[in-house]
N, C-alpha and C positions, 0 to 999 in steps of 0.2 A: 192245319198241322204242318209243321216243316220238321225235315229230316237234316242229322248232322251223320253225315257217311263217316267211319270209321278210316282209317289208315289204309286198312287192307280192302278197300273200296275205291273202286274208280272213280274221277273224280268227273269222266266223262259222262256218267250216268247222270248227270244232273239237267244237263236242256231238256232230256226226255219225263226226267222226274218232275220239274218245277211245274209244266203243267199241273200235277195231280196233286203235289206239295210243294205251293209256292213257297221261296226265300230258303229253303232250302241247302246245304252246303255240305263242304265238306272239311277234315280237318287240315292238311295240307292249304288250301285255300283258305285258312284263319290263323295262317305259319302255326298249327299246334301239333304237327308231325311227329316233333321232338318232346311232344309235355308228355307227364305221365298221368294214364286213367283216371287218374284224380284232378286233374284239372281237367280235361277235358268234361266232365262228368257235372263239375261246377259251371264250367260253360254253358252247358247243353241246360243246364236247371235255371242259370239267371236268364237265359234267353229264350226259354221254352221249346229249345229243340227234343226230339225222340232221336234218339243214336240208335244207328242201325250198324253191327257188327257181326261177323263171322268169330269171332273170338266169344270165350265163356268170362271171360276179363268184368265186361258190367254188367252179368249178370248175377256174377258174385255180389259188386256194387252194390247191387240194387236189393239185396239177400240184408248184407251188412247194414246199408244208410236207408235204403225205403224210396221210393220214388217222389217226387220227381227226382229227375228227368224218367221218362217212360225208356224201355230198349227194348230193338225188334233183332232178334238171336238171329243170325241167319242159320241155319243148321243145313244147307244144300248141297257143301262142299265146293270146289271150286270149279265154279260156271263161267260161261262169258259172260261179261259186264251186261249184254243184253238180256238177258236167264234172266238176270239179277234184279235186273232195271221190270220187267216184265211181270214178275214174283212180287215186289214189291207195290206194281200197280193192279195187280189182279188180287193184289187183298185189303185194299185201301179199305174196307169195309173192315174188315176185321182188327185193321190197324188204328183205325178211328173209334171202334170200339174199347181200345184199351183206356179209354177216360170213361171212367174216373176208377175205373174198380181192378184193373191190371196194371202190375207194376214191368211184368217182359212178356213179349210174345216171339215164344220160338215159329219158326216156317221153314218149313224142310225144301 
């Protein structure tokens, strides 16, 4: 499973992340900074990424169109990038869980 970090995610988190979720990325790093939710969203669906976000943006998304792409809510508030990075690898379990039968998984 690979992660597509949202905007408002660092993009340094990702040497630490790839171990756990290889290929990995983020939007900045695929120049998509400037797109809006909806492309990104198509992205993340033809490429089989899970976008991970602090915003409630694709989870609406995901409400409206249905999954694919999966999305992991971050709902923590704002931590340092390592909180983040840490959060994200101590629920690989649960985040691997969301195939086939979850369409977002929020994580406080």
């Amino acid at each position: 499973m690979k992660l597509l970090l949202d905007q408002n995610l660092s993009r340094r988190m990702l040497q630490q992340l790839n171990a756990h979720y290889p290929d990995s990325s983020q939007v900045a790093l695929l120049k998509m900074d400037k797109s809006e939710d909806i492309k990104i969203w198509e992205y993340a669906k033809k490429y089989n990424f899970v976008i991970v976000t602090k915003d409630s943006d694709f989870q609406e998304l995901s409400i409206l169109k249905g999954g694919p792409p999966k999305v992991i809510w971050l709902k923590c508030g704002n931590k340092p990038k390592q909180y983040i990075a840490d959060l994200l690898i101590q629920n690989k379990d649960r985040i691997n869980e969301l195939e086939p039968y979850y369409s977002v998984l929020e994580i406080y």
